[in-house]
C-alpha positions as CSV (number, residue, x, y, z in Angstrom):
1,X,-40.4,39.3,8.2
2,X,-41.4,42.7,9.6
3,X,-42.0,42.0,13.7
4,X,-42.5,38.7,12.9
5,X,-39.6,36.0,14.2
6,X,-39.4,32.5,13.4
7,X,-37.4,29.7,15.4
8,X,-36.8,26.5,14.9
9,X,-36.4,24.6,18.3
10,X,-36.9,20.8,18.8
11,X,-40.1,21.3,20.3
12,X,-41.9,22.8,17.1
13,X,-41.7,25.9,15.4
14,X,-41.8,29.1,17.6
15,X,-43.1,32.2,16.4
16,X,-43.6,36.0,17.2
17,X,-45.6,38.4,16.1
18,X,-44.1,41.2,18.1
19,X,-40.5,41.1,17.6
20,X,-39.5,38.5,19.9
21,X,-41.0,39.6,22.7
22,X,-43.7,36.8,23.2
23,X,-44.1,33.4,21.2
24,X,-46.4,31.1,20.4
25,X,-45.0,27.4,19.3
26,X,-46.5,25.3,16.8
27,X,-46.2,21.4,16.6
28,X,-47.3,17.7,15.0
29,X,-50.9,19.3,16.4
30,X,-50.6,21.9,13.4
31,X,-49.1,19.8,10.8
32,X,-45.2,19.7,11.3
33,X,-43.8,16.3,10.8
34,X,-41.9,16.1,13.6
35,X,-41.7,18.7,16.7
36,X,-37.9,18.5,16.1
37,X,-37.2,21.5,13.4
38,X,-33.5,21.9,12.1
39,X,-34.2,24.8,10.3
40,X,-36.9,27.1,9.1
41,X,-37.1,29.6,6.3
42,X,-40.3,32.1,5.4
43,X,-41.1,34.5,2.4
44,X,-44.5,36.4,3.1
45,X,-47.3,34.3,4.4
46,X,-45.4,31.0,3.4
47,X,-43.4,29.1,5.9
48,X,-40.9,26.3,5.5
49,X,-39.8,24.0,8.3
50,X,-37.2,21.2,7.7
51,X,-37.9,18.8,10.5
52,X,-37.3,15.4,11.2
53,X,-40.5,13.5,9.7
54,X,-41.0,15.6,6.6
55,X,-41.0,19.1,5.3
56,X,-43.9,21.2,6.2
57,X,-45.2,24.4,4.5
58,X,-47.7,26.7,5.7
59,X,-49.3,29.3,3.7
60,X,-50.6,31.5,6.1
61,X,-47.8,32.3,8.3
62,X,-47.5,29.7,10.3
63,X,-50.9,28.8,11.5
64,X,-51.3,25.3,9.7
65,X,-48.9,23.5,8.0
66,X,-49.0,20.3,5.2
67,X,-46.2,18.1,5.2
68,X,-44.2,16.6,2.4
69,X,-42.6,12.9,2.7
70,X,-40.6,10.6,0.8
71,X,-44.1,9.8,-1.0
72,X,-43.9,13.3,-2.6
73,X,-40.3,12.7,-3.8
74,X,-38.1,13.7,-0.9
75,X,-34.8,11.9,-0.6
76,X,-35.5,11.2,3.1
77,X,-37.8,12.6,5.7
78,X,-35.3,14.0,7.9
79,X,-35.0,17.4,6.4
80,X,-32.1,19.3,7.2
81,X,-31.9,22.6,5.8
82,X,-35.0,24.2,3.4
83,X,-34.5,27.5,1.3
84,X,-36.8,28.7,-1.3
85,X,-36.9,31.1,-4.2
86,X,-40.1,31.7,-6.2
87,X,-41.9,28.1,-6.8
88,X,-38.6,26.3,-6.7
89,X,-38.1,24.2,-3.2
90,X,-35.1,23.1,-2.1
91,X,-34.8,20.5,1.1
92,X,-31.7,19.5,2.1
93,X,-31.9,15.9,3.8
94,X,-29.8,14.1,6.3
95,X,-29.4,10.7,3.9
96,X,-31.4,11.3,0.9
97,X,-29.4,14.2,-1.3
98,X,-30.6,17.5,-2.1
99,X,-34.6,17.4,-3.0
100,X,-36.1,19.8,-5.6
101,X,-39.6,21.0,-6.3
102,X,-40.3,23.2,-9.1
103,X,-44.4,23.3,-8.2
104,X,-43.5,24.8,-4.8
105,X,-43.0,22.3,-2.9
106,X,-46.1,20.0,-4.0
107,X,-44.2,17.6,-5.8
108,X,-40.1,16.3,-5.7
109,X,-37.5,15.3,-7.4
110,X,-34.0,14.2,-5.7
111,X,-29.9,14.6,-6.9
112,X,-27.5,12.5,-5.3
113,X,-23.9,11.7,-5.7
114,X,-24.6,10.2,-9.2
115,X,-25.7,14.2,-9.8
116,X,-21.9,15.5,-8.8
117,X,-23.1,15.7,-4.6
118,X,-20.2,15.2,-2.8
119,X,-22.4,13.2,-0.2
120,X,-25.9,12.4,-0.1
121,X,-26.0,13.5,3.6
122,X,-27.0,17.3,3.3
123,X,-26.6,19.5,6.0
124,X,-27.5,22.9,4.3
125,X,-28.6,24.6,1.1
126,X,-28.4,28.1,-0.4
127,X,-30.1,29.5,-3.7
128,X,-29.3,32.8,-5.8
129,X,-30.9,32.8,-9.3
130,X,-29.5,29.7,-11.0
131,X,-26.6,28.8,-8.7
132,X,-27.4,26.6,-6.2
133,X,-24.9,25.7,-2.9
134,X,-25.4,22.1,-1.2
135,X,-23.1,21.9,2.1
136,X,-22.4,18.2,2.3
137,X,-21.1,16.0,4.9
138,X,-17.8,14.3,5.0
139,X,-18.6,12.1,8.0
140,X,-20.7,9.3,5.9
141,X,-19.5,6.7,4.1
142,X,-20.8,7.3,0.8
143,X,-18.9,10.4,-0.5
144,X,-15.8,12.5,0.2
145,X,-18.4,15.6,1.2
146,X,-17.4,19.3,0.5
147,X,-19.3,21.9,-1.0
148,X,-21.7,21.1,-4.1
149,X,-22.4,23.8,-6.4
150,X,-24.8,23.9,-9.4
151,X,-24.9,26.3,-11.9
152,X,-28.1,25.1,-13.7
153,X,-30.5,25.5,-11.4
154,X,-29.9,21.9,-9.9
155,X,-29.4,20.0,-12.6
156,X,-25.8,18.5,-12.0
157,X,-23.6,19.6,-10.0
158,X,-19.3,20.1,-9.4
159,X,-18.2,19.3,-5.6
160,X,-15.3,21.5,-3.9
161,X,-13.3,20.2,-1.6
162,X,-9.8,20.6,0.7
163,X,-7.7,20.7,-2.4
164,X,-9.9,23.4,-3.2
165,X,-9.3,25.7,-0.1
166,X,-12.1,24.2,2.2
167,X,-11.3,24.3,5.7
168,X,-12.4,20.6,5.8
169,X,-15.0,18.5,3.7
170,X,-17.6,18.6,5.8
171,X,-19.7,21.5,5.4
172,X,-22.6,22.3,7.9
173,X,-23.9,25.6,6.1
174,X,-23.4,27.8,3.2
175,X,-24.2,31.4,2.5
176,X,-23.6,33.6,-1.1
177,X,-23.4,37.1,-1.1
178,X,-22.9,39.0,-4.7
179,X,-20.1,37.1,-5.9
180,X,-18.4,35.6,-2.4
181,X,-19.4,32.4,-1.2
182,X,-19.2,31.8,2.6
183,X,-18.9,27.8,3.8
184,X,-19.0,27.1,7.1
185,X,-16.4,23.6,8.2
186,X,-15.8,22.0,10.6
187,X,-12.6,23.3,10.2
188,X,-13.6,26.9,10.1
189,X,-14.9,29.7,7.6
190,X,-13.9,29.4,4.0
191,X,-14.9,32.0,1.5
192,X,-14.6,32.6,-2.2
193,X,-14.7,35.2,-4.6
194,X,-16.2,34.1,-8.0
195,X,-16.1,36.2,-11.1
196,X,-19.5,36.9,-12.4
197,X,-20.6,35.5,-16.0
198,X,-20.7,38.3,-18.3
199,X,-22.7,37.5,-21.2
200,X,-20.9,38.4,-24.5
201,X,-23.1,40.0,-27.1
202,X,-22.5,38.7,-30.5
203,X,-23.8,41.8,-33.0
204,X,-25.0,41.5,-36.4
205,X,-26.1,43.9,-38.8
206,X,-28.1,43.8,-42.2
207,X,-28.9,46.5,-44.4
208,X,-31.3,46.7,-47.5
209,X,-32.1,49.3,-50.1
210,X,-34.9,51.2,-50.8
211,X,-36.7,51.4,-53.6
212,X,-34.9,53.6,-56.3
213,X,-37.5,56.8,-55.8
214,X,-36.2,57.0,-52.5
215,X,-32.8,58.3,-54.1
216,X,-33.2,61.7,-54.8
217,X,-30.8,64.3,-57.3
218,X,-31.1,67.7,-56.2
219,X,-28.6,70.9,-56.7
220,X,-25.5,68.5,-58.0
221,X,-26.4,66.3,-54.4
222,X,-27.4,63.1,-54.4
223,X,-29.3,61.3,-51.5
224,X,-29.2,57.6,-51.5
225,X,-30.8,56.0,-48.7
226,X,-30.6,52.5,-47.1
227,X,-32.4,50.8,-44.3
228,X,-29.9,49.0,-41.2
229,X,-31.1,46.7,-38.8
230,X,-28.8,45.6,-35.6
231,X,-29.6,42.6,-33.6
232,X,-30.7,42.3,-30.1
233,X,-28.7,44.5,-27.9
234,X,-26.5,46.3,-30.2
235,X,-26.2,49.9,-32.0
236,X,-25.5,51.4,-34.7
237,X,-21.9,52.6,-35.4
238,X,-21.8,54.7,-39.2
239,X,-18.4,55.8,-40.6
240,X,-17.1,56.7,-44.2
241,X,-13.9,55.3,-45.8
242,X,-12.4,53.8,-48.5
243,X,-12.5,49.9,-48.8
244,X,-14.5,47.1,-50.2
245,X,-13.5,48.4,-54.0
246,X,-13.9,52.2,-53.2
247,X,-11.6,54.3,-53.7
248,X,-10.3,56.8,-51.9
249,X,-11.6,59.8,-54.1
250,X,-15.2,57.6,-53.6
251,X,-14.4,57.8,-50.2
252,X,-14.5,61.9,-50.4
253,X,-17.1,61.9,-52.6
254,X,-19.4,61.6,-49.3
255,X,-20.6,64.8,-48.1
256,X,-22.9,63.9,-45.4
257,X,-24.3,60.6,-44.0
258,X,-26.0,59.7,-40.7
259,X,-28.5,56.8,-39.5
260,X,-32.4,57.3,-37.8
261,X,-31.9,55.2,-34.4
262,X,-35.3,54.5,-34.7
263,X,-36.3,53.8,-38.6
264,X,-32.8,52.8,-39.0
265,X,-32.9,54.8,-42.5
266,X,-29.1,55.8,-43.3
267,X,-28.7,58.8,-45.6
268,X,-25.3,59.7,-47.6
269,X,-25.6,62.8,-49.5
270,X,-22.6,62.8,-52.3
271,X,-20.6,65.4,-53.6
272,X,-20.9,65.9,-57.6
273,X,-18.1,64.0,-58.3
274,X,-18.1,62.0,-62.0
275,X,-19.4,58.9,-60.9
276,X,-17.4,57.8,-58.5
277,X,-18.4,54.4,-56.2
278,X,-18.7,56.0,-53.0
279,X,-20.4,54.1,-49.7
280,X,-20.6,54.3,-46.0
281,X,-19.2,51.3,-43.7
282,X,-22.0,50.3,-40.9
283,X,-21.0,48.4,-37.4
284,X,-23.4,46.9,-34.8
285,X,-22.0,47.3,-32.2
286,X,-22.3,45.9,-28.3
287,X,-25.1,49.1,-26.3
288,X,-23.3,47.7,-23.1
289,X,-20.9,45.0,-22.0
290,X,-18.6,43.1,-24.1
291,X,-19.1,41.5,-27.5
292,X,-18.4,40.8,-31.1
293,X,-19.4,43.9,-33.9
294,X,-20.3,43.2,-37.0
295,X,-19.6,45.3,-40.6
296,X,-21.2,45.6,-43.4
297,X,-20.8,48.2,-46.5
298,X,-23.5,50.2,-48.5
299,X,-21.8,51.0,-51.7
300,X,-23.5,52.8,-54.9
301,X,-22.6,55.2,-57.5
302,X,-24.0,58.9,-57.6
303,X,-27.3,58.6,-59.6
304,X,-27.8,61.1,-62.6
């Protein structure tokens, strides 16, 4: 943070204002739970340190702290590992699962094995938008361990394991940059590279006349004019052809046509040709990404 360095020691939490030079350490005396920290983790003036009676936060960098027990919903007081984004608090405990608070950190709720954890004994967590990474331990008795990964924002989770590429099951830290995901094993470093979700835009177009007087004759041309809408996300795509009962002859009987991106007004401007059907074809279509496109057809007959 700036020139400001945070340790995590077993004698308290040790911290510098000038770039490591000199530190000052805090303990129980200013709130931690335990002088033993495992692990700390700070964003601005708030501090998190995962010790061993508790999780304590400080908001003002580190000179007071509050801790958080079992009685505000943590799985266990021995706090391994702590990461946070926004409100969301995530405490990973030696015994007691993976502990999350959505109120930043005033209030808990706790996953476990029955949530998908591959062990309830936590050794380190890691957050990036919804995905969350739980490195669990293989060494108790009440899972296989491995690497637990949420897609929901913590609401269940899918466990990785050997048969999966992990170097071994227990995992004492993990780490996600874009889309590779770093585990460290007790049997060394295993990475992945996941594909990112792209969302898939599903378009959809709908198109209503306007009211007769809006059709205007003029020197053998006729204007007809419609109004399209796309849905959220997509664009307008206008071409002329034959199909949905016109003819091909219809189909030439189009002179000009075009669409107002911002009124959505579409204008085809026919040739005097004896009453012949004649119509533009209109697609919504993805702006970016992939997707599904949608047609639709405005058909009419030169007005007289």
């Amino acid at each position: 943070m700036g020139s400001t360095v945070y340790v995590a020691t077993t004698d308290g939490v040790s911290i510098s204002t000038d770039s490591g030079a000199t530190f000052t350490t805090k303990t129980t005396t200013n709130g931690l739970g335990s002088n033993f920290v495992n692990e700390v983790y700070a964003v601005g003036s708030t501090v998190y340190a995962a010790t061993g009676g508790g999780l304590s936060i400080s908001t003002n960098g580190g000179t007071t702290f509050t801790n958080k027990t079992t009685s505000d919903g943590l799985g266990d007081n021995n706090v391994t590992g702590v990461y946070a984004v926004g409100s969301t608090v995530y405490a990973a405990t030696l015994t007691g699962g993976l502990s999350i608070s959505t109120d930043s950190g005033a209030t808990f709720t706790t996953k476990t094995t029955s949530n998908g954890f591959g062990s309830n004994n936590v050794n380190g967590v890691y957050a990036a938008g919804s995905t969350v990474y739980a490195a669990t331990d293989a060494r108790k008795s009440d899972g296989t361990g491995g690497l637990s990964i949420s897609t929901n924002r913590g609401a269940s989770f899918t466990n990785k394991t050997v048969s999966n590429g992990l170097g071994d099951n227990t995992v004492n830290g993990v780490y996600a940059a874009g889309t590779t995901v770093y585990a460290a094993t007790t049997g060394g470093l295993s990475f992945a590279t996941v594909t990112a979700h792209v969302p898939v835009t599903r378009c959809s177009v709908s198109v209503s006349a306007l009211p007769a007087s809006t059709r205007i004759a003029r020197s053998g041309l006729t204007t007809l004019v419609s109004r399209a809408s796309p849905s959220a996300g997509c664009r307008l795509v206008i071409t002329t052809a034959a199909g949905a009962g016109l003819s091909p002859l219809g189909d030439r009987a189009v002179a000009k046509f075009g669409v107002n991106a911002v009124t959505g007004r579409v204008v085809v401007i026919t040739r005097e040709v004896a009453r012949l059907p004649v119509g533009v074809r209109i697609k919504a279509v993805p702006k970016s990404g992939s997707g599904r496109s949608s047609t639709t057809w405005v058909r009419t007959w030169r007005a007289r």
